[in-house]
N, CA, C and O of each residue as an XYZ file, in Angstrom:
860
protein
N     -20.561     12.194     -8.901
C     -20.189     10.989     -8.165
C     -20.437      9.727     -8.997
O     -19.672      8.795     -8.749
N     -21.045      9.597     -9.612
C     -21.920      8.363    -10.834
C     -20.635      7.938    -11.327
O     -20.172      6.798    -11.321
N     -19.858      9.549    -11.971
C     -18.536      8.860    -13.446
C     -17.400      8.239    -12.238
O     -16.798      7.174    -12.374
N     -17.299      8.952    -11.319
C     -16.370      8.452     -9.759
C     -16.779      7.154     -9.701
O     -15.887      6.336     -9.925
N     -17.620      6.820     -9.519
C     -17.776      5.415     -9.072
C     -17.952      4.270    -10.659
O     -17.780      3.052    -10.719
N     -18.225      4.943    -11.430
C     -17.667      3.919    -12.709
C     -16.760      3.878    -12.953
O     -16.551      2.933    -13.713
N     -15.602      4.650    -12.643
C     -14.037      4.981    -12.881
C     -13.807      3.631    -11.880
O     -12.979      2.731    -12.019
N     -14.657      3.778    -11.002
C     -13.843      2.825     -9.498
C     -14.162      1.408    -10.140
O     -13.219      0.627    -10.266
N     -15.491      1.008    -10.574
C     -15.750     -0.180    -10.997
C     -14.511     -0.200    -12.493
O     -13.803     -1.206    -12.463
N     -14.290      0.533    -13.415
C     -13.337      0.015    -14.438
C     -12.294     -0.658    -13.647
O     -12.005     -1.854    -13.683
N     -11.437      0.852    -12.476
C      -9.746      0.494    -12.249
C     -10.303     -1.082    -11.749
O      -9.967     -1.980    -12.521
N     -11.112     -1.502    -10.547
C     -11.149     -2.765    -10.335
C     -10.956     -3.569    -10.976
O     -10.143     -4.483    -10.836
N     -12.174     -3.227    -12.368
C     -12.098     -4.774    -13.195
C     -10.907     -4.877    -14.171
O     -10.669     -5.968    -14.688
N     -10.107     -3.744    -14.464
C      -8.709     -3.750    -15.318
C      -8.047     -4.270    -14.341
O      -7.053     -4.539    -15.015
N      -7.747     -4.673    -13.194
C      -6.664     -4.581    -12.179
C      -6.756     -6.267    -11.916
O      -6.333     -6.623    -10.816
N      -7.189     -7.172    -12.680
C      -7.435     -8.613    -12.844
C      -6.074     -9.132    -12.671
O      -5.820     -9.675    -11.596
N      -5.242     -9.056    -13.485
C      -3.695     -9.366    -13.519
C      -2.773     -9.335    -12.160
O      -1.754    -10.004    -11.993
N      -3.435     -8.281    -11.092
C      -2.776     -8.196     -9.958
C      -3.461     -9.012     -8.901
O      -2.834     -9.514     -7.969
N      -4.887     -9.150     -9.076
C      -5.229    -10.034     -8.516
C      -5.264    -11.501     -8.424
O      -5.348    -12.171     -7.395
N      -5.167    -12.026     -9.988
C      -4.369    -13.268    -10.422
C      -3.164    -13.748     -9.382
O      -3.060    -14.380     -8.331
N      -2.285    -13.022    -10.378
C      -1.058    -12.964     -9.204
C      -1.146    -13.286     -7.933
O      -0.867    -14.417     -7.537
N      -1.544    -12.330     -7.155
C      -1.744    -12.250     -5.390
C      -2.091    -13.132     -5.113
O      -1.603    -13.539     -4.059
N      -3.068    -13.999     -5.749
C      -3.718    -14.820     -5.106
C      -3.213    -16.548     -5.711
O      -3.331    -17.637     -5.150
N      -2.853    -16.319     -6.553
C      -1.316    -17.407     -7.253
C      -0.473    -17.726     -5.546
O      -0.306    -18.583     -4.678
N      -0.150    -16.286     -5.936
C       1.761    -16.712     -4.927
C       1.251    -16.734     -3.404
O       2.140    -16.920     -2.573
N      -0.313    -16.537     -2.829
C      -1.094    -16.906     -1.282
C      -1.332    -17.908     -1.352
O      -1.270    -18.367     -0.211
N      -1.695    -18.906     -2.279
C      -2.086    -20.003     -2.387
C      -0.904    -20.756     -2.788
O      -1.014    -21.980     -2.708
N      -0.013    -20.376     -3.120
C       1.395    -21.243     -3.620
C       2.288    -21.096     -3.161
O       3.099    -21.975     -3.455
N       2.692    -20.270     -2.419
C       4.059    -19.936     -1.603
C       4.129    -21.009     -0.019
O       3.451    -21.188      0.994
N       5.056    -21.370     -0.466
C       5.754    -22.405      1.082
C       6.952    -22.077      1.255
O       7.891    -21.897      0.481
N       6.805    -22.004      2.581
C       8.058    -21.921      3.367
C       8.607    -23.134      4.120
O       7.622    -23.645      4.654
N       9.543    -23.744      4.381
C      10.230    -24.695      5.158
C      10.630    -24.313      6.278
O      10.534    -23.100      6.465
N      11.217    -25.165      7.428
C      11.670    -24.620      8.492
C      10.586    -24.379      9.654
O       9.381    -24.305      9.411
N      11.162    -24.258     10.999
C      10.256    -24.116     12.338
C       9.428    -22.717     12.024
O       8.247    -22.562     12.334
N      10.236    -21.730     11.361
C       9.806    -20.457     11.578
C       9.267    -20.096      9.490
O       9.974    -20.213      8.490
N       7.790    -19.662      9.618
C       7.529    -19.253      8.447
C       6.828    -18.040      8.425
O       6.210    -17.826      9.468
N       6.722    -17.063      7.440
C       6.147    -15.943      7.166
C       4.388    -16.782      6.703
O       4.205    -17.902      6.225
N       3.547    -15.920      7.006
C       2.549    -16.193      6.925
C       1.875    -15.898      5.515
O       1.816    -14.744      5.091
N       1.469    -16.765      4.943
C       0.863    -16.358      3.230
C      -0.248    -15.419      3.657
O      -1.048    -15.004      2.818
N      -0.318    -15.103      4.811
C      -1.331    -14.178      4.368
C      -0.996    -12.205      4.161
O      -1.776    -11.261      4.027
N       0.668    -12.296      4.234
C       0.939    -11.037      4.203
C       1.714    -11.102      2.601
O       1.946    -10.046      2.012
N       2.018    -12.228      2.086
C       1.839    -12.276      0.780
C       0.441    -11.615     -0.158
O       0.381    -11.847     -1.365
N      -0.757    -10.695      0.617
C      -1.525    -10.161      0.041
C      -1.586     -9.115      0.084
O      -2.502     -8.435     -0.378
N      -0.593     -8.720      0.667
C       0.249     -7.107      0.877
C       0.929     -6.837     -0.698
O       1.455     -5.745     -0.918
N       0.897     -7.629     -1.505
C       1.871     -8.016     -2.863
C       0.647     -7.004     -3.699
O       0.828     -6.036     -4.438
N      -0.563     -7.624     -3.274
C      -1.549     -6.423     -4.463
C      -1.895     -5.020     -4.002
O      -2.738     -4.428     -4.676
N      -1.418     -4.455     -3.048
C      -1.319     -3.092     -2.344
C       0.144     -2.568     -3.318
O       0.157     -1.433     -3.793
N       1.330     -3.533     -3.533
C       2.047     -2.809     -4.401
C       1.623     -2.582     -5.690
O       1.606     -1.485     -6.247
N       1.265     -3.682     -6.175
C       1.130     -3.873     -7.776
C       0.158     -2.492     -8.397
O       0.544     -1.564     -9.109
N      -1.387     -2.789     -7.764
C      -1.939     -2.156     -8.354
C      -1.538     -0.748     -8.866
O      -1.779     -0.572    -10.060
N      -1.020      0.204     -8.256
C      -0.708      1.649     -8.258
C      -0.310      1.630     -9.603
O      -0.689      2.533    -10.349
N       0.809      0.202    -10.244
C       1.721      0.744    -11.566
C       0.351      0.318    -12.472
O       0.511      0.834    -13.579
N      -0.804     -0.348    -12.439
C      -1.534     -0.069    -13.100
C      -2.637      0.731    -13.814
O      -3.024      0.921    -14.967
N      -3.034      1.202    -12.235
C      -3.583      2.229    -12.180
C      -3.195      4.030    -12.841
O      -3.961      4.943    -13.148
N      -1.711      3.936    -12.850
C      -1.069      5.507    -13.188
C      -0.046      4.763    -14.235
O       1.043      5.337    -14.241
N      -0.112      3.589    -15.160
C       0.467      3.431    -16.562
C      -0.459      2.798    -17.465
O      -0.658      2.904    -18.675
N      -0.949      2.139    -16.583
C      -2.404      1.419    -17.960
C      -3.540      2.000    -17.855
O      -4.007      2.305    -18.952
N      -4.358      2.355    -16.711
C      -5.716      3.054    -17.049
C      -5.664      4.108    -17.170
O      -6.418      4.531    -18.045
N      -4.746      5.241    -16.384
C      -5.274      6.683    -16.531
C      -5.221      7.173    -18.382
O      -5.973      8.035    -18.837
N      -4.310      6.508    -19.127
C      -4.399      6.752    -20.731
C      -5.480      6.147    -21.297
O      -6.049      6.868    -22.116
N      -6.189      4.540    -21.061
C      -7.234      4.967    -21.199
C      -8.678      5.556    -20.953
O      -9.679      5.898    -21.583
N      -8.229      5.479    -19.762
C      -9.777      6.829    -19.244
C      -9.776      8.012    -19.658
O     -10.852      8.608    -19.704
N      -8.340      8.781    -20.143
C      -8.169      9.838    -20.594
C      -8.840      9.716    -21.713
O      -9.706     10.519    -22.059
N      -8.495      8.692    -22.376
C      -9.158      8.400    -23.693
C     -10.793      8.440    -23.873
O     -11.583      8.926    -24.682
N     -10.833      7.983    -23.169
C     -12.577      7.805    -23.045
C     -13.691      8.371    -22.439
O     -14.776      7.912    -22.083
N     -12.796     10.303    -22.372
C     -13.369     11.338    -21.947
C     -13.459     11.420    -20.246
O     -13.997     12.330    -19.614
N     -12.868     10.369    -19.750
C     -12.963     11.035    -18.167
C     -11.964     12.022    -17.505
O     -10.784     12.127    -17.842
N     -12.713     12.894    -16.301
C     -11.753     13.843    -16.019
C     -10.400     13.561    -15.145
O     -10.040     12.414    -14.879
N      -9.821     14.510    -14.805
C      -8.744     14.049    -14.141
C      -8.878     13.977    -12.925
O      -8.124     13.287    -12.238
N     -10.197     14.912    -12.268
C     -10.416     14.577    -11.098
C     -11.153     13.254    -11.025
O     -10.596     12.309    -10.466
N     -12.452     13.103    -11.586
C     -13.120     11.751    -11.478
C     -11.755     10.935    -11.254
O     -11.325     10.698    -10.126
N     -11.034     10.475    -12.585
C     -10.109      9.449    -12.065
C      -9.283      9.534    -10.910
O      -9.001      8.447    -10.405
N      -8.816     10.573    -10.356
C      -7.859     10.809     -9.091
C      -8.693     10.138     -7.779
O      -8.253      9.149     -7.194
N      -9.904     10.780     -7.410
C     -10.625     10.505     -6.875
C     -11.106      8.698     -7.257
O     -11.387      7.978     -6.299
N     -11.127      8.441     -7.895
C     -11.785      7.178     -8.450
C     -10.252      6.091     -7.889
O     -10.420      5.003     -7.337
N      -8.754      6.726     -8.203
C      -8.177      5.701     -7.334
C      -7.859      5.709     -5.930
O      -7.274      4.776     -5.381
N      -8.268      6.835     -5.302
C      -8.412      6.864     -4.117
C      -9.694      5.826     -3.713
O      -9.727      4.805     -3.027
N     -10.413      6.343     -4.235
C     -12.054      5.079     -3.624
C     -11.539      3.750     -3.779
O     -11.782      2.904     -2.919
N     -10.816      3.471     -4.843
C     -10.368      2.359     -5.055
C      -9.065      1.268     -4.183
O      -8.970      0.047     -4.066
N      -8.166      2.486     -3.675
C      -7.241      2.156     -2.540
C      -8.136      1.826     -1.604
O      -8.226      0.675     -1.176
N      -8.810      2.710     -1.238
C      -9.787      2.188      0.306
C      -9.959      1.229      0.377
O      -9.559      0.545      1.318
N     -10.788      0.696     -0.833
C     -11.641     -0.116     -1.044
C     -10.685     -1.862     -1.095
O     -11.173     -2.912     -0.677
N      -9.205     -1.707     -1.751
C      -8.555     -2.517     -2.083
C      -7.688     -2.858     -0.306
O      -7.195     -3.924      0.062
N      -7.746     -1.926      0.249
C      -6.806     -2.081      1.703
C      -8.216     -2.542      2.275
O      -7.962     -3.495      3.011
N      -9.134     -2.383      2.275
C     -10.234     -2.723      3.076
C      -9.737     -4.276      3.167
O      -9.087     -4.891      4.012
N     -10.255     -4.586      2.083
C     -10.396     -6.317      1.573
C      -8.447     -6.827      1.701
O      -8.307     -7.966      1.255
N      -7.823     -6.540      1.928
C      -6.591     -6.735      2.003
C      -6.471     -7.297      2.927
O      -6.217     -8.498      3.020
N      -6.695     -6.230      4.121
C      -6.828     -6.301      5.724
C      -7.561     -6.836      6.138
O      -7.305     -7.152      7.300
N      -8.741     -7.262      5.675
C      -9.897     -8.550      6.230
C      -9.167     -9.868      5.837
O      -8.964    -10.683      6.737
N      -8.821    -10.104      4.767
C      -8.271    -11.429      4.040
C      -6.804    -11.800      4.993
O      -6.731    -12.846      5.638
N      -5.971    -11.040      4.971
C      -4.829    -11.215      5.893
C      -4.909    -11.270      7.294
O      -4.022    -11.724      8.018
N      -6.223    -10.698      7.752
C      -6.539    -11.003      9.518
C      -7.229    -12.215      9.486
O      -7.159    -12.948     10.473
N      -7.962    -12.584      8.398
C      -8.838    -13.710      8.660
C      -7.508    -14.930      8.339
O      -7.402    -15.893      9.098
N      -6.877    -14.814      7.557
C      -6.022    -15.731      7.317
C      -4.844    -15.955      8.751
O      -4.270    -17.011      9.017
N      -4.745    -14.909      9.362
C      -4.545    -14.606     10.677
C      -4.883    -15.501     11.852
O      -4.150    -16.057     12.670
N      -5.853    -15.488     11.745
C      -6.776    -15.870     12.592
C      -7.282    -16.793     12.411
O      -7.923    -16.948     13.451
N      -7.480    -17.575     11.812
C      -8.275    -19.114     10.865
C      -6.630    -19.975     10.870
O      -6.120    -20.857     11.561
N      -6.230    -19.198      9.764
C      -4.656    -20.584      9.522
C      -3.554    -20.466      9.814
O      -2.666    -21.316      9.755
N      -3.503    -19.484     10.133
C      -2.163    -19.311     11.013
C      -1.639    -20.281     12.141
O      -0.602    -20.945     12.125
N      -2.795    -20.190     13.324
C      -2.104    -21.556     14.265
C      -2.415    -22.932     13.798
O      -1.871    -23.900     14.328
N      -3.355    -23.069     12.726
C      -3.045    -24.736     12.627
C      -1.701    -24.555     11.355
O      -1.325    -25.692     11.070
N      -1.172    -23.841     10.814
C       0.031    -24.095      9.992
C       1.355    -25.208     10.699
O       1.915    -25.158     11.795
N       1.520    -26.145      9.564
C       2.654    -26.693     10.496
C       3.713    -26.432     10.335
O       4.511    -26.764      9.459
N       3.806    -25.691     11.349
C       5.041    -25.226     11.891
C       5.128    -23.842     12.964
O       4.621    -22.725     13.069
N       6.252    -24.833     13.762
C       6.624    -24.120     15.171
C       5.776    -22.875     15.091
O       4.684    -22.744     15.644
N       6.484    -21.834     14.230
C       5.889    -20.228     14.491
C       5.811    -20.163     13.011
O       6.450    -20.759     12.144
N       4.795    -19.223     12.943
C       4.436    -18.180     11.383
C       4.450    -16.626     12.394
O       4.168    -16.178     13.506
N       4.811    -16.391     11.520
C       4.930    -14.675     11.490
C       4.373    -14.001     10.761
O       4.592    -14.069      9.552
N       3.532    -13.193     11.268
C       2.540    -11.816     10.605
C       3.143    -10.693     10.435
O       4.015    -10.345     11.232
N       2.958    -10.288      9.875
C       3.326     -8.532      9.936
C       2.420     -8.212     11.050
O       2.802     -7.472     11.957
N       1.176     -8.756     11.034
C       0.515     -7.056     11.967
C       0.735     -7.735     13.406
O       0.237     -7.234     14.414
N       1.456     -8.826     13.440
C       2.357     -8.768     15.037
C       3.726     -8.262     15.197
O       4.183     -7.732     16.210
N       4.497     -8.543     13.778
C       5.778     -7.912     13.904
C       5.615     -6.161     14.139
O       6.312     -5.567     14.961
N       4.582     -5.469     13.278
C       4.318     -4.407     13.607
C       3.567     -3.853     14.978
O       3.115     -2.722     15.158
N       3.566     -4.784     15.736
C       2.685     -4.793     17.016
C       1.196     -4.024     17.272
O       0.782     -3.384     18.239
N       0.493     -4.420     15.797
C      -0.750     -3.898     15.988
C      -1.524     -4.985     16.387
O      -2.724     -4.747     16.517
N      -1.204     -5.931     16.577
C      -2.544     -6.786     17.375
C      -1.645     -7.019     18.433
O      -1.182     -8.158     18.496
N      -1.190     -5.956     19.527
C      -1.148     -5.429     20.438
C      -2.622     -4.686     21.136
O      -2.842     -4.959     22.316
N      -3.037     -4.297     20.831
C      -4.195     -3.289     20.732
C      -5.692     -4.351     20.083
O      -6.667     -3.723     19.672
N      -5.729     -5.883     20.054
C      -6.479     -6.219     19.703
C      -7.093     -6.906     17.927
O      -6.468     -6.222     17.116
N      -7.745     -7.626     17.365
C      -7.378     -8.070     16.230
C      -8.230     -7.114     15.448
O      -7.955     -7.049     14.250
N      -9.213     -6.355     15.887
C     -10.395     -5.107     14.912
C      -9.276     -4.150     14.644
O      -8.677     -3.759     13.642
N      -9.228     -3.917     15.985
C      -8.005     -2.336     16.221
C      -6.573     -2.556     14.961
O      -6.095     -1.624     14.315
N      -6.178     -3.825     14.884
C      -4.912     -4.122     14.523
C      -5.156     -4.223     12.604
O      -4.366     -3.875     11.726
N      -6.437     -4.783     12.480
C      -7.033     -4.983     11.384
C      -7.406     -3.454     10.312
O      -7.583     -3.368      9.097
N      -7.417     -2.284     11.532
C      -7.996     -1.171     10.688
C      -6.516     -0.739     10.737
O      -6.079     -0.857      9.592
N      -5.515     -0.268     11.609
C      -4.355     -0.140     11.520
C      -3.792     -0.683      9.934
O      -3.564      0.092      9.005
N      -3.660     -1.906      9.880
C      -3.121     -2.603      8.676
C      -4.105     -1.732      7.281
O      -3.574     -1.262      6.275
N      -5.104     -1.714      7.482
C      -5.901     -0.981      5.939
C      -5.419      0.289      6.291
O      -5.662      0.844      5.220
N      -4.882      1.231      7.039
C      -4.324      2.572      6.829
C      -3.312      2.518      6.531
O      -2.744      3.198      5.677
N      -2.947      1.789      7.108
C      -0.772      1.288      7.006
C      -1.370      1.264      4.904
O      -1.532      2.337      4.322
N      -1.564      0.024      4.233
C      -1.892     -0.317      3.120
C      -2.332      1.029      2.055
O      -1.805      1.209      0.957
N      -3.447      1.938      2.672
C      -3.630      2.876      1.921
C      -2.793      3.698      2.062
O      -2.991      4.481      1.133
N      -1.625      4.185      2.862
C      -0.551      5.240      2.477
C       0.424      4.599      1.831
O       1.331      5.200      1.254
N       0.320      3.356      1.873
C       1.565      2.693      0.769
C       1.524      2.684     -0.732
O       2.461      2.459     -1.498
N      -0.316      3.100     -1.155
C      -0.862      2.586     -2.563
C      -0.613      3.981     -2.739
O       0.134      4.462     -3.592
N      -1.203      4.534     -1.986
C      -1.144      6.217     -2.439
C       0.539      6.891     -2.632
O       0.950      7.729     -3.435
N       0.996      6.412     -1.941
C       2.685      6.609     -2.111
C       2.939      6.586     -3.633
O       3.006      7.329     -4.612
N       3.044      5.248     -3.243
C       3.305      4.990     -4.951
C       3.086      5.139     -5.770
O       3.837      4.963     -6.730
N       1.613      5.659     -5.831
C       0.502      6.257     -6.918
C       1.076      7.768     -7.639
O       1.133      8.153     -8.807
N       1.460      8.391     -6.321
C       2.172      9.921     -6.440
C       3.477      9.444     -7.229
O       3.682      9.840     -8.376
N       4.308      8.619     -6.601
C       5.811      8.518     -6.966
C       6.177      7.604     -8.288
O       7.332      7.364     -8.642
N       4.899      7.102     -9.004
C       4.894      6.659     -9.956
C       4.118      7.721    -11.062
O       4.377      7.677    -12.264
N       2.872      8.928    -10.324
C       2.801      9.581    -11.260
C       3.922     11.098    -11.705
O       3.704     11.899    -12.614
N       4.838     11.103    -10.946
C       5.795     11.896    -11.314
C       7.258     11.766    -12.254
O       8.017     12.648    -12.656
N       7.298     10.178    -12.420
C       7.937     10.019    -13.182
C       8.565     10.474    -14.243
O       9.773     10.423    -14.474
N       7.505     11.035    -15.049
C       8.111     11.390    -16.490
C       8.181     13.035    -16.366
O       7.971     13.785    -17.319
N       8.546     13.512    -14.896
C       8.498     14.577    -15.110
C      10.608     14.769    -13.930
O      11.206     14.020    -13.158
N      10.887     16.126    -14.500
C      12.439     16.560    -13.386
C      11.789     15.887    -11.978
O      12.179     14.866    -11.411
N      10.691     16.764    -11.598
C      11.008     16.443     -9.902
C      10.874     14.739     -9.491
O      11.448     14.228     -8.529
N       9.958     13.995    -10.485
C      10.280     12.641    -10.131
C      11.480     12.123    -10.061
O      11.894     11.332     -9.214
N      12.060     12.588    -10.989
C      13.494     11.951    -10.868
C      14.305     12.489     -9.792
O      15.193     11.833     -9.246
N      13.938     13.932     -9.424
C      14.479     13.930     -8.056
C      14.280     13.649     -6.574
O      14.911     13.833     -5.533
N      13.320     13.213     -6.884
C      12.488     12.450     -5.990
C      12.859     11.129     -5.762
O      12.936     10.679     -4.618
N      13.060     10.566     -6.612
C      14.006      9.467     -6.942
C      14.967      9.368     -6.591
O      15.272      8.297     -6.065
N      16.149     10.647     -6.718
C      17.390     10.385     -6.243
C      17.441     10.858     -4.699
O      18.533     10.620     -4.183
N      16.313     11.597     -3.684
C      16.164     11.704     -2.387
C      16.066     10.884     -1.814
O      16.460     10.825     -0.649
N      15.481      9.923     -2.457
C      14.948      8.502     -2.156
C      15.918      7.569     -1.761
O      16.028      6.968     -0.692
N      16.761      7.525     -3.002
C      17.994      6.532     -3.444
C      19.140      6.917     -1.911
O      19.603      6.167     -1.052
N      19.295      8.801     -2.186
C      20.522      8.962     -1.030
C      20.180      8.813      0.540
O      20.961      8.902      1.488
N      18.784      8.561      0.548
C      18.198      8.369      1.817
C      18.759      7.084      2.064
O      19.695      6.991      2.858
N      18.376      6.237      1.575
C      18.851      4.814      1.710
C      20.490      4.605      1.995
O      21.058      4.091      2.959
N      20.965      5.143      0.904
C      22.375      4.782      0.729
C      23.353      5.798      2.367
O      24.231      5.362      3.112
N      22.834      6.853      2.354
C      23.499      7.637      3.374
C      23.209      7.498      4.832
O      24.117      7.505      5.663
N      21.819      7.359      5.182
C      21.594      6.816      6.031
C      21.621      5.384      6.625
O      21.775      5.154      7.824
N      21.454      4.435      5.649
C      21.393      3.132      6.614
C      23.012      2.953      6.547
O      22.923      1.777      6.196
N      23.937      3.095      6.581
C      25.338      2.858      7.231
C      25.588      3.644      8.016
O      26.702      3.452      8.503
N      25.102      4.437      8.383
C      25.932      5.747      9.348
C      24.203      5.663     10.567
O      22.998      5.905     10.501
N      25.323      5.113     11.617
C      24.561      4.966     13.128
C      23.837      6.072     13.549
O      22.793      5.682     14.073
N      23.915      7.063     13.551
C      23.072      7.974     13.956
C      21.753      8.218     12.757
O      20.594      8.207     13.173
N      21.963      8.379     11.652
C      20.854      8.576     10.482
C      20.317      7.427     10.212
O      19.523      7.169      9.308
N      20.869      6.551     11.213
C      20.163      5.020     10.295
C      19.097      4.909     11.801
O      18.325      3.950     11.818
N      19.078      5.761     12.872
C      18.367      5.911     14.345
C      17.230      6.582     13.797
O      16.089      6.359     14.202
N      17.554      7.550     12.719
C      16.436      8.786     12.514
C      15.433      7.838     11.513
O      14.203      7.892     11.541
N      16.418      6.762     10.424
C      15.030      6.177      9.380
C      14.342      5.051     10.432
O      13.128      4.894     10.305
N      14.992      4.308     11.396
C      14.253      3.543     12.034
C      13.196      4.084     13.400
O      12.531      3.239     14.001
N      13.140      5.457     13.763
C      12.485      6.173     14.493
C      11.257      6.427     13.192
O      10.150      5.993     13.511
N      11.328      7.016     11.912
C      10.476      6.704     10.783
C       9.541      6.203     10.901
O       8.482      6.534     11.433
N      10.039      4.880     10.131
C       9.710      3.530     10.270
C       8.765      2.964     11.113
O       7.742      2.423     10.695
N       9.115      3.082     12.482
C       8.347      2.840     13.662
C       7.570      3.740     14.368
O       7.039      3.707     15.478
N       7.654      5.034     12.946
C       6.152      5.570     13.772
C       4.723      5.088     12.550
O       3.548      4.839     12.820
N       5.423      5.101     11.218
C       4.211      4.740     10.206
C       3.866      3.399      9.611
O       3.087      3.095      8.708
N       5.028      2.362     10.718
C       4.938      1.179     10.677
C       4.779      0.283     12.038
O       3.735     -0.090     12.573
N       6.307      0.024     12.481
C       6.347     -0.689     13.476
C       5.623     -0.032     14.743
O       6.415     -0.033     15.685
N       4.292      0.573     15.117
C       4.215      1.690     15.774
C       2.545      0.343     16.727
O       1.625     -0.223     16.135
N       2.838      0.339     18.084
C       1.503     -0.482     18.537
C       0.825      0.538     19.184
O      -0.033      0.140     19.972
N       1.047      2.525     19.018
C      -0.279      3.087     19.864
C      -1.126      3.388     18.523
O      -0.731      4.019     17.543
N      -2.165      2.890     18.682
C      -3.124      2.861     17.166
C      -2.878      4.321     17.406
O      -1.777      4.870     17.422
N      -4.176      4.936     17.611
C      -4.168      6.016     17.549
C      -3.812      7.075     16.765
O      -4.397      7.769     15.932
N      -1.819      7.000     17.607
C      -0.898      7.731     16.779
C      -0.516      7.072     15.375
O      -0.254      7.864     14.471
N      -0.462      5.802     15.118
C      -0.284      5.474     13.599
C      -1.215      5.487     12.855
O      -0.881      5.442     11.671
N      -2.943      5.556     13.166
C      -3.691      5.720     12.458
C      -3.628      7.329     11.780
O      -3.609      7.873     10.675
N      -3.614      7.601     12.914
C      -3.699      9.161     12.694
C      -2.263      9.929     11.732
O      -2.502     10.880     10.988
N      -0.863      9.393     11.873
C       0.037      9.951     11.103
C      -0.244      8.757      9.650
O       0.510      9.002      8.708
N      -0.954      7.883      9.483
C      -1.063      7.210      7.773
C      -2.174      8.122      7.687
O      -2.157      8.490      6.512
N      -3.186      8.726      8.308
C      -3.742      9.656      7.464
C      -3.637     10.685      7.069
O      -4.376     11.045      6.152
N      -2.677     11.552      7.613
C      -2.103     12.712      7.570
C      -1.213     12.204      6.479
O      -1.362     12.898      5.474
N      -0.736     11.679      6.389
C       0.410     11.468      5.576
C      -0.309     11.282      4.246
O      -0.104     11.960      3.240
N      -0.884     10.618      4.325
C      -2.205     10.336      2.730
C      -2.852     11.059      2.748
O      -3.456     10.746      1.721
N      -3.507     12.206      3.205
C      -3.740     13.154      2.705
C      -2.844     14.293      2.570
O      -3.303     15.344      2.123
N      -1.882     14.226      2.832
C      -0.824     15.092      2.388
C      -0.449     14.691      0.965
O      -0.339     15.410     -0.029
N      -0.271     13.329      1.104
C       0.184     12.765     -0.720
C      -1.114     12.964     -1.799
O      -0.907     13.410     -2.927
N      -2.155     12.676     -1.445
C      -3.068     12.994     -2.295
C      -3.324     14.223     -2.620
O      -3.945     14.354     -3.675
N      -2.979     15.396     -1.918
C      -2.899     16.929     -2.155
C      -1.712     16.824     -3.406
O      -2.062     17.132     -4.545
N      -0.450     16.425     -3.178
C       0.551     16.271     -3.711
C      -0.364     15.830     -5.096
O      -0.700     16.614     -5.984
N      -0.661     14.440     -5.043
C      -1.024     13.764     -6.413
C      -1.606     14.409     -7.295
O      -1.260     14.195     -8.456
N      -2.565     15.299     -7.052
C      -3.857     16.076     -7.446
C      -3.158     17.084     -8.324
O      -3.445     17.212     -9.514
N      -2.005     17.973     -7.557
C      -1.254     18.995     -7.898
C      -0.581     18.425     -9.271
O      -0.795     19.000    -10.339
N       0.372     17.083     -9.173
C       0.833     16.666    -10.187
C      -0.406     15.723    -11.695
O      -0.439     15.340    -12.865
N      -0.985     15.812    -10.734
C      -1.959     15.209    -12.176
C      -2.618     16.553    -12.654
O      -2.814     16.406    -13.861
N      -3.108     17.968    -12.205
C      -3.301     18.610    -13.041
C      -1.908     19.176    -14.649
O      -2.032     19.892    -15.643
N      -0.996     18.526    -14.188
C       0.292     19.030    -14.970
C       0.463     17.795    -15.991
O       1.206     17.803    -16.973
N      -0.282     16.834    -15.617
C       0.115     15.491    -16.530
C      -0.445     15.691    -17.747
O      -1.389     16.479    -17.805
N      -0.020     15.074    -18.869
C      -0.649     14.682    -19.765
C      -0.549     13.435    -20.425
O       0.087     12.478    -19.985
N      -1.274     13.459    -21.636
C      -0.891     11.688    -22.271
C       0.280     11.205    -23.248
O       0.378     10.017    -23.554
C-alpha cells in the first residue's frame, strides 16, 4: 500500500497542467445573457483532462522507475476518488455560495439539470463524485486501449453509436433512456449504485488491458 499511495501522491503532483487550466477557465469564463451555465461545472473540465495524463505521460514514467502495473492501476483509481471527491465539493460549494448572487436571471448547474439536488445538496453532491468517477475511469480504459485492434474498435462502436442512433427516433429513445439512467437520473440510489457497477466493471476491464500493455 506505501508504493500505492506514492504512485497517488506522483499522478497528483504531475497532473499540475490540468489543474492550471481548470482553474484558469472557473475563474475566467463569462457568460452574457439572462441565462448562464455556472463556472462551477467548468470543474468537470479536470475529471476529463486528467485520464490523458495519467495513461500517456505517467504510466511510461512510473514504468520507468520500477513501479508495478498494479500499484499504478490501483494508484489511478485512488486518485479518481480522490480527484471527484474535491470536484464535487468545489462545484456544490460554488453551488451554493455563488450561484444565486451571480448576475443574472438564472445560472444553471448540472447537478440540477441532472436532478440530483432533487434528493438534497449532500445526497446530490455524492451523486456528482460517482457520476465524475465513472467518467475518469471511462476514459482511463478507452484511452488505455488505444494502441491496441480492440481500441480501435471500440472506437468505431462508439462512433456508430452516435451516428446511427441519434437520427433514428426509436434508437435515439434507447441512448436517451442511457443517459438518464447514469446521468440525468434524480433516484440516488439507483444512479449511485449503476456508476458503481459500471466502474467496477471498467476497472476489471482496465486491469485486464493493462496486464497486456507495454511501453
Amino acid at each position: 500500500m506505501k508504493a500505492t499511495f506514492a504512485i497517488v501522491k506522483r499522478l497528483l503532483a504531475s497532473n499540475k497542467i490540468s489543474f492550471i487550466i481548470t482553474a484558469l477557465v472557473v475563474l475566467c469564463a463569462t457568460s452574457s445573457g439572462d441565462v448562464v451555465l455556472s463556472n462551477g461545472n467548468y470543474t468537470w473540465l479536470l475529471a476529463v483532462m486528467t485520464p490523458f495524463f495519467f495513461v500517456f505521460y505517467d504510466y511510461t514514467k512510473l514504468m520507468h522507475l520500477g513501479a508495478s502495473k498494479r500499484d499504478y492501476f490501483f494508484g489511478c483509481l485512488i486518485s479518481y476518488g480522490v480527484l471527484a471527491l474535491g470536484i464535487s465539493l468545489i462545484n456544490t460549494l460554488i453551488h451554493l455560495l455563488i450561484d444565486p448572487v451571480y448576475p443574472a436571471q438564472a445560472v444553471i448547474n448540472m447537478m440540477d439539470v441532472c436532478k440530483w439536488t432533487e434528493n438534497g445538496i449532500i445526497i446530490a453532491g455524492v451523486q456528482q463524485m460517482f457520476f465524475l468517477l465513472l467518467v475518469m475511469i471511462f476514459l482511463h480504459v478507452l484511452l488505455s486501449t488505444q494502441p491496441h485492434w480492440y481500441g480501435w474498435l471500440t472506437d468505431a462502436i462508439l462512433v456508430a453509436i452516435i451516428c446511427i442512433f441519434t437520427p433514428i427516433a426509436a434508437l435515439r429513445g434507447i441512448l436517451s433512456v442511457f443517459f438518464q439512467i447514469i446521468m440525468l437520473n434524480g433516484n440516488a440510489l439507483l444512479h449511485m449504485g449503476i456508476c458503481l457497477l459500471l466502474s467496477a466493471a471498467l476497472s476489471f476491464a482496465g486491469l485486464l488491458v493493462l496486464k497486456r500493455k507495454t511501453l
